[in-house]
N, C-alpha and C positions, 0 to 999 in steps of 0.2 A: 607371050613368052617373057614372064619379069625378070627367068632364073638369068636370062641372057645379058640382062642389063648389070648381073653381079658376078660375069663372068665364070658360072656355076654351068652345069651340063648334070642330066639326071640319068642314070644307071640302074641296071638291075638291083644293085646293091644299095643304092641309096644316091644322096648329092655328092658332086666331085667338084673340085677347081680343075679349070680346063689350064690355067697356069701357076706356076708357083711365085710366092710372095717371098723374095729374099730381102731378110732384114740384115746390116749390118749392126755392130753397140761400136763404138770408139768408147775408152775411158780415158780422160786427159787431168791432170791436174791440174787447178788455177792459183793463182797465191795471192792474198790481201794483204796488204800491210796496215792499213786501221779498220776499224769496225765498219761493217755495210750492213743495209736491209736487203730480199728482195720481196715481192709481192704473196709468193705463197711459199715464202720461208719463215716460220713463228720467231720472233722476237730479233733483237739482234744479233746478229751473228760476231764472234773475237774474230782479230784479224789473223791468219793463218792460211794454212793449206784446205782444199777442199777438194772434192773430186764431182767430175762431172760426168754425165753416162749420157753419150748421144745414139739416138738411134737412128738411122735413114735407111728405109727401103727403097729397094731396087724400082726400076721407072720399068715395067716390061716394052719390048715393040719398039724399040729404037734402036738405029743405026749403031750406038755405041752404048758403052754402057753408063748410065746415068740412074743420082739417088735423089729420094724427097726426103729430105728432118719430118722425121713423124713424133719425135717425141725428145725432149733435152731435160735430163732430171738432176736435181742438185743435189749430194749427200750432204747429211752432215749428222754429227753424231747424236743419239737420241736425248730429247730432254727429264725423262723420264725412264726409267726400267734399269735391268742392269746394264753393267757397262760392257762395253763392245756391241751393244744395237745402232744399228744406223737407222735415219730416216732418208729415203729419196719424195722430194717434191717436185712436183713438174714445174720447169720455170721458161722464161723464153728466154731462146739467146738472145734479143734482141734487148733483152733486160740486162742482162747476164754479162754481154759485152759494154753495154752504156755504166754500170758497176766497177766492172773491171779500169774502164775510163777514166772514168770519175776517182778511183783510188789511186788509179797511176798518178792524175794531176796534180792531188794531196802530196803525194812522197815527191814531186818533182817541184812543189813550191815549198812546200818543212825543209829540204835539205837546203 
């Protein structure tokens, strides 16, 4: 029974999920004040506003309600095409906030 291991149940009609997968997005804005990189973001980035799209699914089968980060993507505007395209890159928060870090220190040593 392997369907059992992907939490799947099989039907007259075909495969079903025996539960449902609830995703949430947050989208937050972050602010730079000088130039950063991150890993799978192409080239340098200006310093400026950028927007972030988090996603966390629901944990099913627990006392409370509780989410996993399945996914943190970074926009930013495209470097190619017309204007008003964005690109989202998958980045890790754990990149994303050591950036964020790292620029806060720059503007709290320049000033």
């Amino acid at each position: 029974m392997a369907s059992a291991d992907l939490g799947l149940t099989t039907s007259a009609t075909g495969w079903s999920r025996r539960f449902a997968l609830t995703v949430r997005t947050t989208r937050t804005t972050v602010s730079f004040s000088s130039p950063f990189t991150l890993h799978n973001v192409e080239g340098i980035q200006p310093a400026g506003e950028y927007v972030v799209v988090i996603d966390d699914e629901s944990i099913e089968g627990l006392s409370r309600v509780c989410y996993r980060r399945v996914a943190t993507l970074f926009q930013t505007p495209a470097l190619y095409g017309p204007e008003r395209q964005i690109q989202l890159a998958a980045i890790s928060q754990t990149e994303l906030d050591a950036a964020l870090m790292k620029d806060q220190y720059r503007t709290v040593i320049m000033h």
